[in-house]
C-alpha positions in Angstrom: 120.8 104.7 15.7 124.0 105.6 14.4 126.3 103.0 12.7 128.5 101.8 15.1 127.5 103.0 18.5 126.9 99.8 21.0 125.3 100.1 23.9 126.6 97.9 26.8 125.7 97.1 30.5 129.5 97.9 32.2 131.2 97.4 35.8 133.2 99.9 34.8 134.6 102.9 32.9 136.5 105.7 32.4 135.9 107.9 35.2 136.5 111.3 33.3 134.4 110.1 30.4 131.7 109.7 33.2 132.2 113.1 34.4 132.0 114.3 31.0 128.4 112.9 30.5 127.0 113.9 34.1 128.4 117.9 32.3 126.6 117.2 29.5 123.5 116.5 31.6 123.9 119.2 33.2 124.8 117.7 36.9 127.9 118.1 37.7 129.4 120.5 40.2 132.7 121.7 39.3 134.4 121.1 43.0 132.9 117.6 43.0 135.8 114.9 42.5 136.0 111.9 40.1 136.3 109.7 42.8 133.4 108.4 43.7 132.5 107.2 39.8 133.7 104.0 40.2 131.5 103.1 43.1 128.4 104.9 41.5 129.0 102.6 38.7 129.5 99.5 40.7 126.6 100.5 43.1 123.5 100.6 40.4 121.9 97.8 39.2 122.7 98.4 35.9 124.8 101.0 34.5 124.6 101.3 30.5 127.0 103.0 28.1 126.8 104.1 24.2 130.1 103.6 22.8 131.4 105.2 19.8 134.3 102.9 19.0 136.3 103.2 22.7 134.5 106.7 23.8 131.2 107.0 25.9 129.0 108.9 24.4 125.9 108.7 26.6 124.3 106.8 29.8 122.1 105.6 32.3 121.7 103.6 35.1 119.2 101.8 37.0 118.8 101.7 40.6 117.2 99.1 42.8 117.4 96.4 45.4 116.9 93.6 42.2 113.7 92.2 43.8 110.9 95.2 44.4 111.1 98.8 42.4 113.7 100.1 39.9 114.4 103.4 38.9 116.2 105.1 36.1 118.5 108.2 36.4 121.1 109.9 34.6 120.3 109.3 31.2 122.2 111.6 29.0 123.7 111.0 25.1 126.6 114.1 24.8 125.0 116.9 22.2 126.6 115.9 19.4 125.2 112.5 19.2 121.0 113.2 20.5 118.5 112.7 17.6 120.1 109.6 16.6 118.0 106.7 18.7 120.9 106.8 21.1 118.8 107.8 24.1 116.2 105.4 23.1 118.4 102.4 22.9 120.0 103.4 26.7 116.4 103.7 27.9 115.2 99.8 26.3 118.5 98.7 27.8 117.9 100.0 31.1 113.6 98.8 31.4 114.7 95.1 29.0 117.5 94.3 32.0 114.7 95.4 35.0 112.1 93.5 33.5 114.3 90.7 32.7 114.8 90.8 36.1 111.0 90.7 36.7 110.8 94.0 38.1 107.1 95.6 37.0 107.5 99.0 38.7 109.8 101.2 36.9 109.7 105.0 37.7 111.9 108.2 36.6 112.0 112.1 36.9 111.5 113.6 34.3 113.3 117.1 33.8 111.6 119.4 31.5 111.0 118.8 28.1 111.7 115.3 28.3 107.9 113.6 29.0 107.3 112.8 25.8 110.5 111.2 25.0 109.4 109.1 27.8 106.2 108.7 26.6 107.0 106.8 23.6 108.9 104.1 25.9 105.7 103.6 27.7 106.3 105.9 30.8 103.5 108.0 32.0 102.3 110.8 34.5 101.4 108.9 38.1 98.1 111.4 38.7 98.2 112.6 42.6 102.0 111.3 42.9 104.8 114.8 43.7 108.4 114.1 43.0 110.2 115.2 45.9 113.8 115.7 47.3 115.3 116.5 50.8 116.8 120.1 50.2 119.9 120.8 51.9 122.3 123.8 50.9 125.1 121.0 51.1 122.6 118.6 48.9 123.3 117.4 45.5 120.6 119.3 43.6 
């Protein structure tokens, strides 16, 4: 990993710096508003940030009820900063507080290209499982 990027579990953060991240992923909607960051934030189970000295430059968050199933989302490192371990740090942050937590069933989504990344933190395919979301035209995806 770079020298001097920290990864840290956070209540909060800049909202904007947020937004920028969710762009760099790819998932943001231009008329969406930064107000609800602050209670995305404080509404996961665990909500990890890179730093590079003040700035965020990449996330992810874990979602759960703390006793059952956890899954991760929104993991994202801005452009600039991918190839550097910066992902892989988020990731072990996210699964080392869940199983900490003793939480054994950890899923995700993976978008395209992404598997093996996943792969090499000990994720695999779940044979006969199909990822699936409620489509709306007012939906987030």
């Amino acid at each position: 990993m770079l020298s001097g990027i920290t990864v840290r579990t956070v209540g909060a953060w800049d909202a904007e710096e947020i937004v920028g991240l969710y762009r760099a992923g790819e998932w943001w909607k231009e008329e969406w508003t930064a107000d609800g960051i602050t209670a995305l934030i404080e509404g996961s189970f665990c909500f990890v940030v890179a730093v590079d000295g003040t700035r965020a430059v990449g996330m992810g968050r874990a979602i759960s009820d703390g006793c059952s199933d956890a899954y991760l989302q929104d993991i994202v490192v801005l452009p600039e900063y991918r190839g550097h371990g910066i992902g892989d740090a988020i990731v072990e942050a996210l699964v080392n507080f869940c199983t900490a937590r003793d939480l054994a069933w950890i899923g995700l989504i993976a978008q395209p290209g992404t598997v093996e990344f996943y792969r090499r933190h000990g994720f695999a395919r779940m044979p006969g499982h199909v990822p699936m979301l409620l489509r709306d035209e007012d939906a987030l995806y």
